[in-house]
VMD Tcl script that builds the backbone (N, CA, C; Angstrom):
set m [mol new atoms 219]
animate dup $m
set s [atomselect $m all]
$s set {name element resname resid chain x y z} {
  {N N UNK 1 A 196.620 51.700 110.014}
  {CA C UNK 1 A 195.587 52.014 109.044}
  {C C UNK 1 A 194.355 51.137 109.287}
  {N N UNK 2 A 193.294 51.841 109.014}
  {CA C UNK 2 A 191.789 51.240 109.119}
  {C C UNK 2 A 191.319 50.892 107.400}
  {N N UNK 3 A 191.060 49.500 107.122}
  {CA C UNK 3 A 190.289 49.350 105.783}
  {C C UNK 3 A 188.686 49.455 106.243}
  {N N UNK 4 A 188.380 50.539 105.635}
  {CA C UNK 4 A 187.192 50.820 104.676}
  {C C UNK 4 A 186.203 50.381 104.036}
  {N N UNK 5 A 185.260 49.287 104.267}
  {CA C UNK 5 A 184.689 48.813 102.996}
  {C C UNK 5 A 183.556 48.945 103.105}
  {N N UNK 6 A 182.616 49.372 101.555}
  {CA C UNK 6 A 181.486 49.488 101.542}
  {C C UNK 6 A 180.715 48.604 100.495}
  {N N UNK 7 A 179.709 48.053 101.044}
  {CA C UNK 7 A 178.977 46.469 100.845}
  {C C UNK 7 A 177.653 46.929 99.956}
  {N N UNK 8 A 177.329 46.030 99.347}
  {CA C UNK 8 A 175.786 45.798 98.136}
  {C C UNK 8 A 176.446 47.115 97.366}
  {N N UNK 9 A 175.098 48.131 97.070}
  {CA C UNK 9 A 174.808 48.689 96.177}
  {C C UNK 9 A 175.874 49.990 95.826}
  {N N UNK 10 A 176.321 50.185 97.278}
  {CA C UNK 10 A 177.947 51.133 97.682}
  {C C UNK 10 A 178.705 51.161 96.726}
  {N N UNK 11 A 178.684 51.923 95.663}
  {CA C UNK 11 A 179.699 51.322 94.557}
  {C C UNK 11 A 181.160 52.548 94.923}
  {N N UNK 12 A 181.510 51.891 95.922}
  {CA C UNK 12 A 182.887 52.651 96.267}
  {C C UNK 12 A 184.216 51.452 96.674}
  {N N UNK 13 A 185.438 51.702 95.923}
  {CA C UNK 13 A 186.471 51.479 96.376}
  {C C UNK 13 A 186.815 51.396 97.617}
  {N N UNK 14 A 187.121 50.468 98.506}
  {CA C UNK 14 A 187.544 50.207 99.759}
  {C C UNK 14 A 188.501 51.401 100.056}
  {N N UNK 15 A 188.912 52.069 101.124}
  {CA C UNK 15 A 189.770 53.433 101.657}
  {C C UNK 15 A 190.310 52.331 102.648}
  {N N UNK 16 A 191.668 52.839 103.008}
  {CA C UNK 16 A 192.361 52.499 104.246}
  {C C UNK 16 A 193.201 54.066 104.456}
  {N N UNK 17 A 192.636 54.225 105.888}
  {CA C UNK 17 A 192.165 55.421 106.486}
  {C C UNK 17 A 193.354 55.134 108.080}
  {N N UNK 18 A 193.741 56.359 108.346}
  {CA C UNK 18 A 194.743 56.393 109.794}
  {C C UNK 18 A 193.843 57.405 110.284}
  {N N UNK 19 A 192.905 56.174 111.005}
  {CA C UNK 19 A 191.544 57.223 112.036}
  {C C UNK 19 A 191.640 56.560 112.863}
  {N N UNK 20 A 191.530 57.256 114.093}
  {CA C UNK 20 A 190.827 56.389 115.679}
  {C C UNK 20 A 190.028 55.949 116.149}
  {N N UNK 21 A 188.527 56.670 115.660}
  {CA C UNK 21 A 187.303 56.178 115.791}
  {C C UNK 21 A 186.399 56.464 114.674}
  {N N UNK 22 A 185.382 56.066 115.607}
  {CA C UNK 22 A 184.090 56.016 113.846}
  {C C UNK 22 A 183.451 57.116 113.681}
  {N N UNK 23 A 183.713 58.571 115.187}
  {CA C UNK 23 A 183.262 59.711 115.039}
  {C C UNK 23 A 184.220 60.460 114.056}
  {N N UNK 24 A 185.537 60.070 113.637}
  {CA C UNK 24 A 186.167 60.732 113.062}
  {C C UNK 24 A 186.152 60.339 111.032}
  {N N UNK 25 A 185.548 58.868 111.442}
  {CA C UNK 25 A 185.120 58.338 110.423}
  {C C UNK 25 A 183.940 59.273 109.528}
  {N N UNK 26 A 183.065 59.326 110.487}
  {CA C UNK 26 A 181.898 59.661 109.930}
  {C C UNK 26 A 181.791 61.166 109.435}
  {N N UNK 27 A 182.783 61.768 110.075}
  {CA C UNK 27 A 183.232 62.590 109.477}
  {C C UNK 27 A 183.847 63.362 108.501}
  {N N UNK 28 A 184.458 62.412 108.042}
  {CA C UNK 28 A 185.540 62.324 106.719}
  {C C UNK 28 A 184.192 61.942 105.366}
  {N N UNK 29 A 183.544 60.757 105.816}
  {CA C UNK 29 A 182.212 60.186 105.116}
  {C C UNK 29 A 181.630 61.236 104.544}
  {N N UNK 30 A 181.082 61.867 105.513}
  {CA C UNK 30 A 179.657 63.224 105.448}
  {C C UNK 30 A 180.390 64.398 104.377}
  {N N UNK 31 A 181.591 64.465 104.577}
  {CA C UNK 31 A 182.197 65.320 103.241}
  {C C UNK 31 A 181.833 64.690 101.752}
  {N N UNK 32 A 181.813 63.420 101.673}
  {CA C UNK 32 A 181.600 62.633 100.177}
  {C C UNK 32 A 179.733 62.714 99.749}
  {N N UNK 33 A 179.648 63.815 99.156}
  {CA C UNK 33 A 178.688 64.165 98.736}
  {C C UNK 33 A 177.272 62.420 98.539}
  {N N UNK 34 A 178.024 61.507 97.300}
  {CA C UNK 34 A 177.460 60.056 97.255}
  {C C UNK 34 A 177.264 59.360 98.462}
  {N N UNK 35 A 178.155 59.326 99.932}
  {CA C UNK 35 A 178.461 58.735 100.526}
  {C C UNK 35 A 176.858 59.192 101.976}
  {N N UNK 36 A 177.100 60.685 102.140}
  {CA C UNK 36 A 176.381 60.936 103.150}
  {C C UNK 36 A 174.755 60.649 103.143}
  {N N UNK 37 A 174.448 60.318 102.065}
  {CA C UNK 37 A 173.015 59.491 101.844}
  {C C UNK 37 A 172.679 58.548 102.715}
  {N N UNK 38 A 173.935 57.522 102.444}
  {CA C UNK 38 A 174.140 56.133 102.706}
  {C C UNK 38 A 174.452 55.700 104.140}
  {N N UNK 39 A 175.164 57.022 104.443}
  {CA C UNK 39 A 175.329 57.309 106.269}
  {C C UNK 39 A 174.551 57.106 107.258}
  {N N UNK 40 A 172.922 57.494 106.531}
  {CA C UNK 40 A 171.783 57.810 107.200}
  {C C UNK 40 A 170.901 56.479 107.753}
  {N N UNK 41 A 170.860 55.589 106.614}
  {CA C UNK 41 A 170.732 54.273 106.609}
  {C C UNK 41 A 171.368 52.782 106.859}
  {N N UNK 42 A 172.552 52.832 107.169}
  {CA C UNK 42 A 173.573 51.844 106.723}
  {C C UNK 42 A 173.691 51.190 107.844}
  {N N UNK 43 A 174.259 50.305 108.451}
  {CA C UNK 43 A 174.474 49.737 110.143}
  {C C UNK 43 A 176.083 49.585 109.605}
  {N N UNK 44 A 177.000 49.304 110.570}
  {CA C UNK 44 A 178.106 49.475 110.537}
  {C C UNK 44 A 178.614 48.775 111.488}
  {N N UNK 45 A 179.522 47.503 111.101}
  {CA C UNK 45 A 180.524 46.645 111.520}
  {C C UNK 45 A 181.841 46.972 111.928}
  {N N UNK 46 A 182.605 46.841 112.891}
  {CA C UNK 46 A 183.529 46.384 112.732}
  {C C UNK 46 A 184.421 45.385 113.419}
  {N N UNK 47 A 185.163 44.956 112.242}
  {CA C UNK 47 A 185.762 43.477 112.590}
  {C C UNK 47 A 184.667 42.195 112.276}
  {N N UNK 48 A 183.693 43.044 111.569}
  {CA C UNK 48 A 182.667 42.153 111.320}
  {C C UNK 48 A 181.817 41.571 112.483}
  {N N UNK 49 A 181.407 42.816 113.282}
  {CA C UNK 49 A 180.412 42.979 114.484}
  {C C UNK 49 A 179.625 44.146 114.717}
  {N N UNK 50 A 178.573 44.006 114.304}
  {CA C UNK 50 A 177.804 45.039 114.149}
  {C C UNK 50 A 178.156 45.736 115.613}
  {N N UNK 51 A 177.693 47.326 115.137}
  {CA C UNK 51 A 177.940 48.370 116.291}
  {C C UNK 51 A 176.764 49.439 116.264}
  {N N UNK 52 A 176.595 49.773 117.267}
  {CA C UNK 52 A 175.378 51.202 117.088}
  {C C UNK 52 A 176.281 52.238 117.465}
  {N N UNK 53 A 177.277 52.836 118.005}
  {CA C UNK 53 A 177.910 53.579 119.131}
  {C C UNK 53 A 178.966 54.398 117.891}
  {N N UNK 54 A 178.860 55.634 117.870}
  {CA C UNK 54 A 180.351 55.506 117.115}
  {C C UNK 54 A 181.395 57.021 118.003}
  {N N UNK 55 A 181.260 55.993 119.372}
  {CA C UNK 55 A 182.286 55.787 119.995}
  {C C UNK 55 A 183.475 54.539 119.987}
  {N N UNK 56 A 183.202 53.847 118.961}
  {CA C UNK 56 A 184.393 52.471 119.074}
  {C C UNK 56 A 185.582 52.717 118.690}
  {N N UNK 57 A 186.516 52.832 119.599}
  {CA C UNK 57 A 187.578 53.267 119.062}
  {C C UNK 57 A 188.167 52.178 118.358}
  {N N UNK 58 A 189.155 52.601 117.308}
  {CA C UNK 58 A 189.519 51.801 116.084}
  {C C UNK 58 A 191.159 51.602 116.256}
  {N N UNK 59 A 191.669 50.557 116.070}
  {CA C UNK 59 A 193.003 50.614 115.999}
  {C C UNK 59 A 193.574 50.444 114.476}
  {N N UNK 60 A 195.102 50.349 114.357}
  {CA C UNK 60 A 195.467 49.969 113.187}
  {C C UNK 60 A 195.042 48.152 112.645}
  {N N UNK 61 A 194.680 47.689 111.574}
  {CA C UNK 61 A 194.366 46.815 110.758}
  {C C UNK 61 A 192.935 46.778 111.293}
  {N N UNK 62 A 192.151 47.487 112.159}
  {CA C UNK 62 A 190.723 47.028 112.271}
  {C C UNK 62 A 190.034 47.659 110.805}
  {N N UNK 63 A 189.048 45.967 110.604}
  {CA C UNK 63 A 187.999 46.479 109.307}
  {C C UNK 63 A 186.494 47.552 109.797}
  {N N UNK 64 A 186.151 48.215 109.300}
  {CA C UNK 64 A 184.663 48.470 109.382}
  {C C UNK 64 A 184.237 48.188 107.965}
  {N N UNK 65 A 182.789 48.102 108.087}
  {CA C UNK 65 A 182.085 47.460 106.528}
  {C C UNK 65 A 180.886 48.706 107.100}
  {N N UNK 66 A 180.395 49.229 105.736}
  {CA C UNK 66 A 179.492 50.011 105.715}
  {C C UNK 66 A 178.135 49.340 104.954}
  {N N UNK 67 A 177.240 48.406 105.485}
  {CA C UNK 67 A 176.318 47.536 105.451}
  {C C UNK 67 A 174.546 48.561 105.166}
  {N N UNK 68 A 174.195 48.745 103.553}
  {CA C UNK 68 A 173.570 49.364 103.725}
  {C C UNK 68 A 172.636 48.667 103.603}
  {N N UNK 69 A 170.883 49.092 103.534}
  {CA C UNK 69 A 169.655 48.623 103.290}
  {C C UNK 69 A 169.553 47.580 102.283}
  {N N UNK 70 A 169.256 46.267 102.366}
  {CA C UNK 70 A 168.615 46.154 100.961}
  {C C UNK 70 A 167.376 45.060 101.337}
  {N N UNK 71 A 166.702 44.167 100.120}
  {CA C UNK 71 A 165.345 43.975 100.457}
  {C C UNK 71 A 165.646 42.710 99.402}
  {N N UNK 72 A 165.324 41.678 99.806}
  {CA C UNK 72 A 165.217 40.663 99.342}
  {C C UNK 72 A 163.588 40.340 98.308}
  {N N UNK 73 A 163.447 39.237 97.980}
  {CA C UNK 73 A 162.374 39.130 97.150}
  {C C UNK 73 A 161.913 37.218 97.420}
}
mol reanalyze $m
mol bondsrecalc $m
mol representation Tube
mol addrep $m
């Protein structure tokens, strides 16, 4: 299983997900009506290493964090 987590304003419950990669991820995502907004903007970790590619394939206990926009003051 893959944990799920989505960071700042994301007000979603962490998922732990039996996916392989982040194309299959993003897929499952883009169905969640709230979620596919956030898709568009967000950078995305995993293991707590940012990634651009979502070709990374994922094994069991790897984290991704869904890291969206925000703006300091």
């Amino acid at each position: 299983m893959v944990r799920i987590e989505f960071l700042g304003p994301i007000q979603k419950e962490p998922l732990e997900l039996d996916i392989k990669n982040l194309k299959e991820l993003a897929t499952i995502l883009q169905d969640d009506q709230e979620l596919s907004e956030w898709l568009k903007t967000s950078a995305v970790a995993v293991n707590d290493t940012l990634v651009s590619s979502l070709d990374i394939e994922l094994k069991d206990g790897d984290k991704v964090s869904l890291l969206p926009p925000v703006c300091g003051g």
